[in-house]
C-alpha positions as CSV (number, residue, x, y, z in Angstrom):
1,X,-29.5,54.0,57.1
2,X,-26.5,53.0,58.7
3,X,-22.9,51.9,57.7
4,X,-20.5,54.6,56.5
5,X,-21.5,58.0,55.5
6,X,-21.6,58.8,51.7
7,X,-18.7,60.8,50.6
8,X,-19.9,64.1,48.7
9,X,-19.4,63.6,44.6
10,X,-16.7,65.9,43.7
11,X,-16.7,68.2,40.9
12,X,-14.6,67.8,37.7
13,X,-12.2,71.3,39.4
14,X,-11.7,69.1,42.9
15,X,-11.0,66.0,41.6
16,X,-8.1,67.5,39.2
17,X,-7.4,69.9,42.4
18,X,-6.3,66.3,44.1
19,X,-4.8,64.5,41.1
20,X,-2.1,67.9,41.2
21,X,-2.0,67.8,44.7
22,X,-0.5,63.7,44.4
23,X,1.8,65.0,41.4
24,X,3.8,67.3,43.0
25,X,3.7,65.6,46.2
26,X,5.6,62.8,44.1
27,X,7.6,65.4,42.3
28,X,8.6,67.2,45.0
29,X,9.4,63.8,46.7
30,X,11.8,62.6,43.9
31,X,13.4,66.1,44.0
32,X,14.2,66.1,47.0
33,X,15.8,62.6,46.7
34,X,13.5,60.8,49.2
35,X,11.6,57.8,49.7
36,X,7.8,57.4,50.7
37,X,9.2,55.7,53.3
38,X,12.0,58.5,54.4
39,X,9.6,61.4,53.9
40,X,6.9,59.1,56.3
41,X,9.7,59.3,58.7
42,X,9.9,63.0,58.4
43,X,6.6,63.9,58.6
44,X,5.0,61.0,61.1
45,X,3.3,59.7,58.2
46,X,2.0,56.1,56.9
47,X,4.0,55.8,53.6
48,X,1.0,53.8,52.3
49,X,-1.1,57.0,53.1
50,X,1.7,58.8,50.9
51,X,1.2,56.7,48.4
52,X,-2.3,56.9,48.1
53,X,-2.1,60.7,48.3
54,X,0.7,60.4,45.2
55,X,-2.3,58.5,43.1
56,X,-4.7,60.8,44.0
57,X,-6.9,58.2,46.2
58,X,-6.9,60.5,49.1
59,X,-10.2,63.1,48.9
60,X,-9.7,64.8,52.9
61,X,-6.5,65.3,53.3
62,X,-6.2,68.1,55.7
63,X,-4.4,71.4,55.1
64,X,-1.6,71.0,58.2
65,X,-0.8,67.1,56.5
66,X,-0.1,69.7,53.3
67,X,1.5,72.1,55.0
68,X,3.8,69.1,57.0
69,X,4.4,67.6,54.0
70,X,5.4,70.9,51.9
71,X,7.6,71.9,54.7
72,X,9.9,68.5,54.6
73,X,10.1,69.2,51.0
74,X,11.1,72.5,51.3
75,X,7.8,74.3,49.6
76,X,5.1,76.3,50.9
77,X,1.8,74.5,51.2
78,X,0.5,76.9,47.9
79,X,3.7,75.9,45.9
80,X,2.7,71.8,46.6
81,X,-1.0,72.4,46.2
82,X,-0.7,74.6,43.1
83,X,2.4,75.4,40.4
84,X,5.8,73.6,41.2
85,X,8.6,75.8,40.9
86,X,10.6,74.9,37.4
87,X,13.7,73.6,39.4
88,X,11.8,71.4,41.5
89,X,10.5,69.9,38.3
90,X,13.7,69.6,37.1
91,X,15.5,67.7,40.1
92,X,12.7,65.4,40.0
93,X,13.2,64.8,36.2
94,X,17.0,64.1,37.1
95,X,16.0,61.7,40.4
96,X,13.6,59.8,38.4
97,X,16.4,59.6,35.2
98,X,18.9,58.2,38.2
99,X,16.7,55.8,39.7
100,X,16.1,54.7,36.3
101,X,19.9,54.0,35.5
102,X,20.3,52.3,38.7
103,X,16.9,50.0,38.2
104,X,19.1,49.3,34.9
105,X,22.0,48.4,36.2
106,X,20.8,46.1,39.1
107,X,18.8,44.6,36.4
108,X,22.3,43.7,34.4
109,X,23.9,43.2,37.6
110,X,21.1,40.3,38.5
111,X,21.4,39.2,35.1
112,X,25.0,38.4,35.3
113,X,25.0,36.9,38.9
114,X,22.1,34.5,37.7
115,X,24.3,33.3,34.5
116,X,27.4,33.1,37.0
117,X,25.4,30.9,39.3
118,X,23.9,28.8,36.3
119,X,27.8,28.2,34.6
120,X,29.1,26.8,38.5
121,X,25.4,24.6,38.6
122,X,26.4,23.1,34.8
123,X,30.0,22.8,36.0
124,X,29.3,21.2,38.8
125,X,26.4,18.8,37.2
126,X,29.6,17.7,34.4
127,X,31.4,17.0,37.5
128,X,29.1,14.3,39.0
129,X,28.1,13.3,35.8
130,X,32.2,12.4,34.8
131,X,33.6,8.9,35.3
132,X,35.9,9.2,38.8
133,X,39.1,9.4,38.5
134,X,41.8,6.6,38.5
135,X,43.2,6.2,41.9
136,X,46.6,5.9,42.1
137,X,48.3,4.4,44.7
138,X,50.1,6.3,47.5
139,X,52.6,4.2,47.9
140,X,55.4,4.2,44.9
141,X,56.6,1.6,43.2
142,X,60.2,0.5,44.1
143,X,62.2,-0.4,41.2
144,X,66.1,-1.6,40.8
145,X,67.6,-4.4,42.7
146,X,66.0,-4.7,46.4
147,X,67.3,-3.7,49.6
148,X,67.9,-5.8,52.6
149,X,68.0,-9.8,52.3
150,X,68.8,-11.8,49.7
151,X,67.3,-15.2,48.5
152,X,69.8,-18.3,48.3
């Protein structure tokens, strides 16, 4: 048979080894107030790789790509693969509560830039919808008894 080699099933204690392995990854990312883009930058690695690592869709990881990653984040490749320490857990709660305000408040901010933007397109729409304006003329009218020649 050819084509790609059959990946070994994993048992029930691997599998939920990995799933961890993405979770504190992702934890210890948000703690440490970075980016799957930024941390890819530190470590030479594909953020979409991190990504998949995060969501547990990555089965061979290898243990220096752990130990890389723990050491960017300021862990020991044991601390990322097995218990988080509590404060790690609880910068990442904080990150994640900030990122969260800020998703917020762009939201509100887009919000009132697209009703700002929708109040000038009405305004202007009343503006060429509205009868033009009366010219008046530049010149002003003379009035009172007229200046140079007189008729006979």
């Amino acid at each position: 048979m050819t084509g790609r080699p059959q990946r070994p099933r994993l048992t029930p204690d691997e599998a939920q080894e990995i799933l961890r392995l993405g979770s504190n990854l992702r934890l210890a990312r948000l703690a440490a107030g970075l980016s799957q883009r930024a941390l890819g930058r530190l470590t030479a690695t594909n953020p979409t790789y991190l990504s998949n690592v995060e969501k547990g869709g990555v089965v061979g990881i290898s243990v220096l790509k752990v130990s890389v990653l723990a050491k960017a984040l300021g862990l020991s490749g044991s601390q990322l693969m097995g218990e988080l320490p509590e404060e790690t857990k609880v910068r990442a709660g904080e990150e994640t509560a900030r990122r969260a305000l800020n998703r917020k408040r762009h939201e509100e901010y887009l919000k009132r830039r697209e009703e700002k933007e929708e109040q000038a397109r009405a305004e202007e729409q009343a503006a060429l919808s509205a009868p033009p304006p009366v010219k008046k003329s530049s010149t002003p009218k003379k009035t009172g008894p007229k200046q140079g020649r007189t008729r006979k």
